[in-house]
Phi, psi and omega in degrees: 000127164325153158281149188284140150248194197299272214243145183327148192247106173326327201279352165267163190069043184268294219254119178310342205237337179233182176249170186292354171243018139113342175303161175273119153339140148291162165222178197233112134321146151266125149340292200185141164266094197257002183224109172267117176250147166250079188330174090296008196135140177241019157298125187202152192278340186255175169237094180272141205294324165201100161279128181297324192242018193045046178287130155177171186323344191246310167347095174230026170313261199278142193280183193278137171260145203236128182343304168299339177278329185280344177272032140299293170298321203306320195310302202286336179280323176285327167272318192280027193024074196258125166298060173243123183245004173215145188240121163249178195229123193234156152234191048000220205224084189285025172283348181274001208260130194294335145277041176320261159338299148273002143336287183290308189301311221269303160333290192312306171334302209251050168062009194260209200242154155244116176248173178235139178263136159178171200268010137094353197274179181335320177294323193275335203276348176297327190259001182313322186264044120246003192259333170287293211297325114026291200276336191276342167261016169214005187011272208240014172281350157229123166252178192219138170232135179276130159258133187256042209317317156217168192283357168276112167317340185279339210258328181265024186246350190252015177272305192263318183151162158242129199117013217262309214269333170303282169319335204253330186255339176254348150333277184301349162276295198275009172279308182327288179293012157258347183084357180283158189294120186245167179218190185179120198239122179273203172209161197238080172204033175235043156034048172253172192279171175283327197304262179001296174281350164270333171274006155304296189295324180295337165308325170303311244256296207288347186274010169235014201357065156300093162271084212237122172254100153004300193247018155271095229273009172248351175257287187261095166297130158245148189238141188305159179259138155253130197230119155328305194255034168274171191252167205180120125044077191254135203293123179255168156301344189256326231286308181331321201272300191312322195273304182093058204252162157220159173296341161295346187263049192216163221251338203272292174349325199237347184219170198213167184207121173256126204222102164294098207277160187296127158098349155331129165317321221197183213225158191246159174270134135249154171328302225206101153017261188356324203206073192243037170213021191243101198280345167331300203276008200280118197269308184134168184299350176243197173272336192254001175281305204272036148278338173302179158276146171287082202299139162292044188233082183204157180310297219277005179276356170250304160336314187232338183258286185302297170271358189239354160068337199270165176219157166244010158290169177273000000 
């Protein structure tokens, strides 16, 4: 693997199959699906500074998914008895997606577990007395993980927006305080240590009795920052030995993402949360098309999942 520099080197991340200095790619098996994700949409009530998937009020490159496409898969995981025990849920902000709701219920219905990501803000507080009934028939088979980008209101505000972080902390008080199961996902991009930045939150948590544990790195995630055109590594078959790594750890191995591109007939499978604008990753329209292996070949399968340790799963 190269040393990382500054800005992205063009000859990499061309060819599925070598790196740009003639090595064999790695690729990701799927294992087992055992985590099925769901765009709902790239409509989002905020503009956030760096977004990965370019969410916002205006963005609707992937459209709103509608209650029959997602009990579609639910369909195809259940004949085709598939070991996927979690459906999560994604944006923009999918709370704004007007089939939410029945959504999670349809999920929720057929025993499996649902989380939702989401900034905890105006779309959720419109749905509060169905997001209660929501917790009183399936209590903790659903989670909501809130995003926080840090536990300083100024620094996530220079993230999110201003005026962003109020409304976003009592989102998360009134989830606490309702009893549903949380998670809370930060981000690692002021170069404080993660020690550091997790006793930030905690401080946050208790003083808001947020039942969250902080330094439990699956309740409070932090996630790496990703920026497309920095230059990164691109990940070989020896990168595996070296890292002391295995292709099972790697997030692609265990989930899949169905995505409605705007104007499409019909809604894709992809390899990754990560890349939903990349037809590279693009699988086919089922679940059992979107079984192959995964060639690694995007910046970000080294930024965040191989070298970045993150998943976006539970």
């Amino acid at each position: 693997m190269d040393q990382m520099t500054s800005v992205l080197n063009p000859a990499k991340f061309r060819d599925p199959f070598v790196t740009a200095t003639g090595e064999t790619r790695a690729t990701v098996a799927l294992r087992a699906l055992e985590t099925l994700w769901f765009n709902t949409g790239t409509l989002c009530n905020l503009t956030c500074r760096n977004c990965y998937i370019e969410s916002s009020p205006r963005n609707d490159r992937l459209a709103y998914l509608t209650l029959a496409e997602v009990q579609t898969y639910l369909d195809e995981i259940a004949s085709d008895r598939l070991p996927t025990k979690l459906i999560g849920f994604t944006g923009g902000e999918p709370f704004m997606n007007p089939g939410i709701i029945a959504m999670l219920d349809a999920v929720l219905s057929r025993g499996l577990d649902a989380l939702v990501l989401t900034n905890a803000m105006q779309p959720l507080r419109k749905l509060r007395p169905e997001m209660l009934t929501l917790r009183e028939r399936y209590g903790d088979k659903l989670t909501i993980r809130v995003s926080l980008d840090h536990h300083d209101p100024v620094i996530h505000e220079q993230e999110r927006g201003r005026q962003s972080w109020a409304p976003a902390l009592d989102g998360l008080i009134w989830l606490a305080r309702n009893g549903f199961k949380l998670d809370v996902a930060g981000r690692r991009f002021t170069g404080e240590t993660e020690q550091s930045l997790r006793d930030g939150f905690a401080a946050l948590f208790a003083t808001h009795a947020i039942p969250v544990d902080a330094h439990d790195p699956v309740r409070l995630m932090l996630f790496p920052e990703m920026e497309p055109e920095r230059d990164v590594p691109e990940i070989t078959t020896a990168c595996w030995g070296i890292l002391h790594k295995s292709p099972g750890d790697v997030m692609c191995a265990g989930a899949r993402m169905v995505v409605k591109r705007k104007g499409a007939p019909a809604p894709v499978v992809l390899a990754c949360t990560l890349l939903a604008y990349d037809p590279r990753f693009e699988m086919g329209t089922t679940l059992a098309e979107a079984s192959a292996p995964v060639s690694l070949n995007h910046s970000f399968c080294a930024s965040f999942c191989v070298l970045g340790g993150a998943s976006c799963s539970r």
